[in-house]
C-alpha positions in Angstrom: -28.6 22.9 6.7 -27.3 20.1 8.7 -26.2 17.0 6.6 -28.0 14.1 7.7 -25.5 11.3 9.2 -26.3 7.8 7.4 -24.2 5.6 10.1 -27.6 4.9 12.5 -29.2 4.0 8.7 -26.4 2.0 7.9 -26.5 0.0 11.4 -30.1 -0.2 11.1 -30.0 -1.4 7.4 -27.1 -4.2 8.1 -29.0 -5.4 10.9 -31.9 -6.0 9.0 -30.8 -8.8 6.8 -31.3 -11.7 8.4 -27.9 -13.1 7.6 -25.7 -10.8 9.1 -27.6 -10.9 12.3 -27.6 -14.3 12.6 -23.5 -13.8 12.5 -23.4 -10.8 14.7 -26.4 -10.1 17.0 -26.5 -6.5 17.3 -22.9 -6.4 17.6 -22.5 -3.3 15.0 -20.2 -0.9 16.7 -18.9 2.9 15.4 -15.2 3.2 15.4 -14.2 0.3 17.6 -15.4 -3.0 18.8 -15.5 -3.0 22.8 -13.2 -3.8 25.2 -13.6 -7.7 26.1 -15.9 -8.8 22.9 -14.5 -11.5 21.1 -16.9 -12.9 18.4 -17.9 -11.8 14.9 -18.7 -7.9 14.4 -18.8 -5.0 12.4 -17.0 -1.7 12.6 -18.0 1.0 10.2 -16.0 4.3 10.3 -16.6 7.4 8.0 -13.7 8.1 6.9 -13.9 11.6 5.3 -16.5 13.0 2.6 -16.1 15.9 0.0 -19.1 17.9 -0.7 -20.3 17.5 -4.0 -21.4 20.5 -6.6 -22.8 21.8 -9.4 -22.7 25.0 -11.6 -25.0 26.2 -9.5 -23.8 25.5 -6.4 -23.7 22.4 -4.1 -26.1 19.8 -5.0 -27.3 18.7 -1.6 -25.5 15.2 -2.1 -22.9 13.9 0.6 -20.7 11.1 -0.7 -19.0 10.0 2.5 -16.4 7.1 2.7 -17.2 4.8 4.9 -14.8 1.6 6.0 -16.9 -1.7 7.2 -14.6 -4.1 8.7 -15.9 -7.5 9.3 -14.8 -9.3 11.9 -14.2 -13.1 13.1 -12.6 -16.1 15.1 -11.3 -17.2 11.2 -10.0 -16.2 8.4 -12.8 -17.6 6.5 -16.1 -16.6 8.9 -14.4 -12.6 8.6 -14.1 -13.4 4.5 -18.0 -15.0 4.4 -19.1 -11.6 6.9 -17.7 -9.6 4.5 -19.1 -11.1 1.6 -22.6 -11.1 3.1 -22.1 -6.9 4.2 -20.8 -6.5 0.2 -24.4 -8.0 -0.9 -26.3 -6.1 1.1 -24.8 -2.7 0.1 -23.1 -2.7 -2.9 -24.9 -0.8 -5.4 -28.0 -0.1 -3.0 -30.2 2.8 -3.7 -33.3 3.5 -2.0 -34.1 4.6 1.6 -32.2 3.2 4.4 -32.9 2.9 7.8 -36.3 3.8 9.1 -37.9 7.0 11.2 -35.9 9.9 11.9 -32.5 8.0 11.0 -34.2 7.4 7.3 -31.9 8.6 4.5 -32.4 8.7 0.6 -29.0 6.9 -1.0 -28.4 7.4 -4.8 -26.0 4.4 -4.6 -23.3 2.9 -2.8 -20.0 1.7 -4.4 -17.3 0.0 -2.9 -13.9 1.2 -3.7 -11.2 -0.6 -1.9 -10.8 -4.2 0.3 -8.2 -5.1 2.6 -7.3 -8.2 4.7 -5.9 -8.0 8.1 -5.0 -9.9 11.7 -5.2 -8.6 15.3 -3.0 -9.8 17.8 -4.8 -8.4 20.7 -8.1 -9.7 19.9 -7.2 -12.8 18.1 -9.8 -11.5 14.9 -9.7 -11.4 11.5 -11.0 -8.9 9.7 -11.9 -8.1 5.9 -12.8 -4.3 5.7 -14.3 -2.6 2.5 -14.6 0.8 1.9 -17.4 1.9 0.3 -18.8 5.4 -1.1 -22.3 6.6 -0.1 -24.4 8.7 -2.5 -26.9 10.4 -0.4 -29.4 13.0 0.2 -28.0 15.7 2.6 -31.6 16.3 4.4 
């Protein structure tokens, strides 16, 4: 079986709430945010994932970590960002995204927050990390 990857869900799903794309656009990027962009964004990063099991054997639920960094000209916009990204996904269960990039999510819970500035791109970013409870399939 080949675990179904929630991270086009999860850009789908943040980009449907009105309020984060009035922030962002479609700027929702895996990994990195692009050379030469310079305005508000999101980076979401799966950061690892243990299977999870029963006495049977595995339960056919994958609880990845994922990181969402929120990103912005001020300390502030990068806080409200973050803020608005925590609403929209902490403690969601129900299907995300839509078609073939649909997945089934128990629940999502964040488990850590950090604070940061770049240099380079003159951003601030909040990022959460957040664990996803979802089918594998």
């Amino acid at each position: 079986m080949i675990v179904k990857d929630i991270r086009p869900a999860l850009r789908q799903f943040l980009l449907a709430d009105i309020g984060i794309a009035a922030i962002v656009g479609a700027r929702v990027y895996p990994l990195k945010i692009p050379q030469g962009i310079n305005q508000a964004s999101i980076v979401y990063t799966r950061m690892g994932g243990p299977g999870d099991y029963h006495m049977q054997g595995p339960s056919h639920l994958a609880r990845p970590r994922i990181q969402i960094d929120a990103w912005a000209l001020t300390g502030d916009a990068s806080v409200a960002l973050a803020g608005l990204i925590k609403d929209r996904i902490d403690g969601f269960s129900g299907v995300m995204g839509s078609g073939g990039d649909a997945v089934t999510v128990q629940g999502v819970f964040q488990v850590d927050e950090r604070e940061d500035y770049d240099n380079a791109t003159k951003l601030h970013r909040v990022g959460r990390d957040f664990i996803f409870w979802h089918d594998e399939s």
